[in-house]
C-alpha positions, 0 to 999 in steps of 0.5 A: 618371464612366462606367466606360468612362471610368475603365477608359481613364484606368487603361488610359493609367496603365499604358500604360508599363512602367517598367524593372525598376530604376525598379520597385525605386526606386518600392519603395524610395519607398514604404517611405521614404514618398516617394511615387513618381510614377506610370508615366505622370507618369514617362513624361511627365517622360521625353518632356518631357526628350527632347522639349527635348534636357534636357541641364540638368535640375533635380529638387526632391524627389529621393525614391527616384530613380525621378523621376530615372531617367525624366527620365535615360532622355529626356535625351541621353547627356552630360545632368546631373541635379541633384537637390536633396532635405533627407533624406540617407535619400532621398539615398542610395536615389537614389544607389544606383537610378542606380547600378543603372540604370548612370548615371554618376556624373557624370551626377547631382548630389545636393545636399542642403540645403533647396531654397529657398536650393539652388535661389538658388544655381543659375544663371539661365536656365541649365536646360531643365527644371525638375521641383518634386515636394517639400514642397507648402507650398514651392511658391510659393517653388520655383515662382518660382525654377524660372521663373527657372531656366529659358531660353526654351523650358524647360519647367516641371513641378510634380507633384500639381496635382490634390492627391488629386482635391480641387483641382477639387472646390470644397468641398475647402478645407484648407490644401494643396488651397488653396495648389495650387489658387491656385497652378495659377490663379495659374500659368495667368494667367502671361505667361512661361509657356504652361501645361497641366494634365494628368490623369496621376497625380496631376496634372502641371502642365506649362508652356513658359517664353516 
């Protein structure tokens, strides 16, 4: 890739400066290994959520809620969080970013369990976005739950589509960057959904539901 090139998508990553307290959640990510998404996957999530009026947004993977603190900034005012994560650790860290970010506690709902049975739970069509940013070997499961969540018009986002750079690079074959790449393939074929994959962070898969 020329130099002008990588110069510009590294200009584009950055282009948003996140707030202070979202600074601090992705921090916080990092030392309890729950990698943040990047400054420009945030901003997407914030412009997706804005763009649909989000008021009913599910999160799989709550980290150290600097991913929810950006899907909060482009939802309305009475929008609902709900946040499903397995480690009460992560749980935690996230309750006190909202906190920070003065978000009422109403405003999110932590639920801690394992997401494929949270998730069944939930009701159908009920959502207008749904972001899946957990465990990757869940994926397929979250995937079809989330489609199922999700009204007409409801959009779709999964994180780390591009899995490190290895999902488009055929030679990349281990087990991970296999399930992402048959999966994003799988996804792009989909009739219920009208899909792009962008290039931010470590690839986002956005998709429309039909």
């Amino acid at each position: 890739m020329a130099a002008a090139k990588v110069s510009s998508l590294a200009y584009a990553e950055d282009f948003i400066t996140p707030h202070p307290v979202i600074e601090q959640a992705q921090r916080r990510g990092e030392q309890l290994d729950a990698t943040p998404v990047s400054n420009a996957a945030g901003a997407t999530l914030r412009l997706l959520a804005a763009t649909v009026s989000a008021r009913h947004v599910v999160e799989v993977g709550t980290g150290a809620g600097s991913s929810g603190l950006w899907l909060l900034q482009g939802m309305p005012r009475d929008g609902i969080l709900t946040s499903i994560d397995i480690d009460p650790e992560h749980q935690r860290a996230a309750r006190e970013a909202y906190a920070a970010a003065g978000i009422p506690s109403q405003r999110t709902r932590v639920i801690s369990g394992d997401a494929g049975q949270v998730l069944g739970r939930l009701t159908d069509g009920a959502y207008d976005l749904v972001l899946v940013d957990a465990d990757k070997e869940g994926y397929p499961v979250y995937v079809e739950q989330a489609i199922r969540l999700l009204r007409a018009g409801g959009v779709l986002v999964l994180d780390n589509m591009l899995w490190h750079d290895r999902v488009a690079d055929p030679a990349s074959r281990d087990e991970l960057t296999t399930l992402l790449r048959d999966l994003g393939k799988k996804l792009r074929a989909d009739e219920r959904l009208l899909p792009l994959l962008l290039p931010v962070g470590d690839g986002l898969f956005v998709a429309v539901r039909r």
